[in-house]
BAMI-110928 format. One record per residue (C-alpha): x, y, z. Coordinates in pm, whole numbers, padded with zeros to 5 digits, always signed. Layout:
# BAMI-110928
XYZ/...
This chain:
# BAMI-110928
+19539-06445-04622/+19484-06251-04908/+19189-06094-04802/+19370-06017-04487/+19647-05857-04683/+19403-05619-04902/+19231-05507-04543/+19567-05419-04419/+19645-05199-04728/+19266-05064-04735/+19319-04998-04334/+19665-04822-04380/+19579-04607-04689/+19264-04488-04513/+19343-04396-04202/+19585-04115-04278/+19370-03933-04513/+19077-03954-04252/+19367-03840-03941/+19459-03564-04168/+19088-03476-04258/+19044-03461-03836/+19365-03267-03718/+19364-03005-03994/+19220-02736-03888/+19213-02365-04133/+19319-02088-03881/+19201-01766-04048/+19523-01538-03936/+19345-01252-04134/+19036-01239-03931/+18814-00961-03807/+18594-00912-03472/+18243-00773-03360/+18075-00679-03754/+17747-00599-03597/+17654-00453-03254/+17335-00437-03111/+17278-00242-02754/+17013-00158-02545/+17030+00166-02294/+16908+00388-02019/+16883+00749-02137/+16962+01000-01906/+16948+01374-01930/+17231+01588-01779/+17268+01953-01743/+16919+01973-01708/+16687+02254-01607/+16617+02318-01255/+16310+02149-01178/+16345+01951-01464/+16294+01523-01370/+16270+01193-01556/+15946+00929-01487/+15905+00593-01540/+16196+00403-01846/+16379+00695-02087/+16504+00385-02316/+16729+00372-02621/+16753+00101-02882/+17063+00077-03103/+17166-00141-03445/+17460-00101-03670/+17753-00277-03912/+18105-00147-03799/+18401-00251-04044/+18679-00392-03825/+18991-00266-03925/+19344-00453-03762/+19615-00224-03721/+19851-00496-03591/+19994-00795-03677/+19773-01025-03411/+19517-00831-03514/+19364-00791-03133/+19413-00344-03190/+19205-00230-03428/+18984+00102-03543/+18627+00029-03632/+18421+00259-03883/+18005+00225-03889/+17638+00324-03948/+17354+00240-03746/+17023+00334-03612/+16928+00426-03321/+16588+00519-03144/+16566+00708-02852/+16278+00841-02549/+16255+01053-02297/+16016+01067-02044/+16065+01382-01801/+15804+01708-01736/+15906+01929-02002/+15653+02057-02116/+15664+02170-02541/+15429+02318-02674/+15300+02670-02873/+15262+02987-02729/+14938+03234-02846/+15177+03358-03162/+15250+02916-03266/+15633+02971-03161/+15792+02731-02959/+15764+02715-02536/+15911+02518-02301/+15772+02477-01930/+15864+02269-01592/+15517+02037-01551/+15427+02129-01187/+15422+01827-00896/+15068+01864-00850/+14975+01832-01224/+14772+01507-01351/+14936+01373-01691/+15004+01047-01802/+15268+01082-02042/+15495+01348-02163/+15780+01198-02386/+16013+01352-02616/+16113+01087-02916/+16452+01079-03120/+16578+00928-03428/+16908+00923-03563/+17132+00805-03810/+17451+00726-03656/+17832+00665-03732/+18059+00549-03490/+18414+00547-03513/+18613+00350-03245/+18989+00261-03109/+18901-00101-03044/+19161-00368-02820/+19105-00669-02736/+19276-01048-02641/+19099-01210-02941/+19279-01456-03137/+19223-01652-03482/+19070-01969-03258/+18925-01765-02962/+18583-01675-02960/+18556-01522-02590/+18778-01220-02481/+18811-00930-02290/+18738-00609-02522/+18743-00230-02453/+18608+00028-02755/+18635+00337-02693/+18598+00606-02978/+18357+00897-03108/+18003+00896-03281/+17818+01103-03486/+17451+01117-03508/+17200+01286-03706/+16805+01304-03584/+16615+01282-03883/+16287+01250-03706/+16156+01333-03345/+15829+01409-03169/+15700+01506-02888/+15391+01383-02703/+15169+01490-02356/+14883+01331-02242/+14700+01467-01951/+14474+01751-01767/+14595+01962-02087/+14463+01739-02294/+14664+01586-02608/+14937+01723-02729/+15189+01623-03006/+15443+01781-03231/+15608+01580-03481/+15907+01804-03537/+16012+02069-03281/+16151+02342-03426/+16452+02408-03194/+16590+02028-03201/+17000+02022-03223/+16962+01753-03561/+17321+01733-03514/+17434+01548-03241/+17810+01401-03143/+17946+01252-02847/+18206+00949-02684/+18127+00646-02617/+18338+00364-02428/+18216-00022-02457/+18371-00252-02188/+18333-00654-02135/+18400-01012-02168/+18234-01221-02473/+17871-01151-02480/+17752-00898-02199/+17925-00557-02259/+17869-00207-02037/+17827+00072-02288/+17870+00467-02202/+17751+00733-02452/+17784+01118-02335/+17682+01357-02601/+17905+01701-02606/+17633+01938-02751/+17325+02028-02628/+16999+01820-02774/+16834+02191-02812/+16973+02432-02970/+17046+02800-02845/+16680+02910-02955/+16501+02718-02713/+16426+02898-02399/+16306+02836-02063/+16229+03090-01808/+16467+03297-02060/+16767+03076-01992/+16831+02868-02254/+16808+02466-02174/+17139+02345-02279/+17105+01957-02129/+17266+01685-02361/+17239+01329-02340/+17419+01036-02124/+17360+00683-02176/+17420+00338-01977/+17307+00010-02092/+17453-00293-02271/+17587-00378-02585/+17625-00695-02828/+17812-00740-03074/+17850-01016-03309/+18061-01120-03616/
C-alpha cells in the first residue's frame, strides 16, 4: 500500500509538468518572413533593334538578404530593404566589336552567318526595396505572398564574347554599358514556388552606343521564379 501510495504521488506530480512541457508552445508574435531569396530567370530583351533576336537560354541567376520590416500589428504588411547578386546572359546577334580607329560598333549578325556563340555577360550588385503582403502568421509557414517594389542595380563587371566565321572575339568591359541600372519588380505565389517579373526602366546601353546611327535603347525584362527563405 505504501508503495502504491508513493506511485500515486510520483504519477500525479509528474504528469503535469510533462502536459505542460507538451501543450506549451512559444508563439513568436514579433516574427519576420522571407530573409533570403534566391531566383532563377529568363532574360529577355525589349525595345530591341530591328533585326535584333535571342538564341538558345538568355539566363539570370539571383541571391540576396532582404531585412523584413512589419508595418502592422499582425505583421503580414511589411517593406523589405536588401543586397544581392545577380548574374546575368544574353545570347542574341549583336554583334560588339572595334571599328579600324578601336571605338566601339555594334552590328545585326546576318541569318546566313556561321557562329556559335555571341553572348553579352552582366554583373551587378543589387538592392531591392519592396511593399511586401502576405497571410503569414506567427504559426503558419505556407501563405499566399505578393512583393512588389523597386531595385537598383549596379554592373560592376560585363563581357562580351563571339565565336564563329569571325573568329574569337571578347571584350571584357564595353565601353558604352549603362553601369547603372533600375527597374520594378513584382514577386507572386504560395509557399515555395513564386513567379517573379523584373522590367528595367533605362536602357542597358547608354546614349553613345550606336547602331545604323540610331542609338539601341533596349532594356531588360525578366520571368522566372523566386525562393525565398527565412
Amino acid at each position: 500500500m505504501q508503495r502504491l501510495f508513493i506511485f500515486s504521488c510520483f504519477f500525479l506530480l509528474y504528469f503535469p509538468i510533462n502536459a505542460q512541457e507538451v501543450t506549451d508552445v512559444i508563439i513568436d508574435s514579433l516574427y519576420r518572413e522571407d530573409q533570403f531569396y534566391l531566383g532563377v530567370t529568363y532574360n529577355l530583351l525589349g525595345h530591341s533593334p530591328k533585326d535584333l533576336s535571342q538564341s538558345g537560354f538568355s539566363g539570370g541567376y539571383h541571391l540576396g538578404f532582404i531585412r523584413d520590416i512589419p508595418l502592422n500589428k499582425n505583421r503580414n504588411f511589411a517593406i523589405g530593404l536588401g543586397l544581392g547578386i545577380s548574374a546575368n546572359s544574353y545570347n542574341q546577334n549583336l554583334l560588339i566589336d572595334k571599328d579600324a580607329m578601336g571605338n566601339m560598333s555594334y552590328s545585326i549578325l546576318e541569318d546566313n552567318s556561321t557562329y556559335s556563340k555571341n553572348k553579352l555577360t552582366t554583373y551587378l550588385v543589387e538592392w531591392p526595396l519592396e511593399i511586401r503582403w502576405r497571410t503569414s502568421t506567427p504559426t503558419e509557414y505556407k501563405f499566399w505572398r505578393i512583393y512588389s517594389g523597386f531595385k537598383l542595380g549596379y554592373i560592376f563587371a560585363h563581357s562580351s564574347k563571339y565565336k564563329g566565321e569571325l573568329g574569337d572575339i571578347k571584350y571584357q568591359n564595353v565601353d558604352h554599358m549603362n553601369h547603372l541600372q533600375y527597374g520594378l519588380t513584382l514577386s507572386v505565389g504560395y509557399n515555395t514556388w513564386n513567379i517573379h517579373c523584373y522590367y528595367t526602366l533605362n536602357p542597358i546601353f547608354s546614349k553613345a552606343a550606336y547602331l545604323n546611327s540610331g542609338s539601341i535603347d533596349m532594356n531588360v525584362i525578366k520571368i522566372g521564379l523566386m525562393f525565398y527563405i527565412l
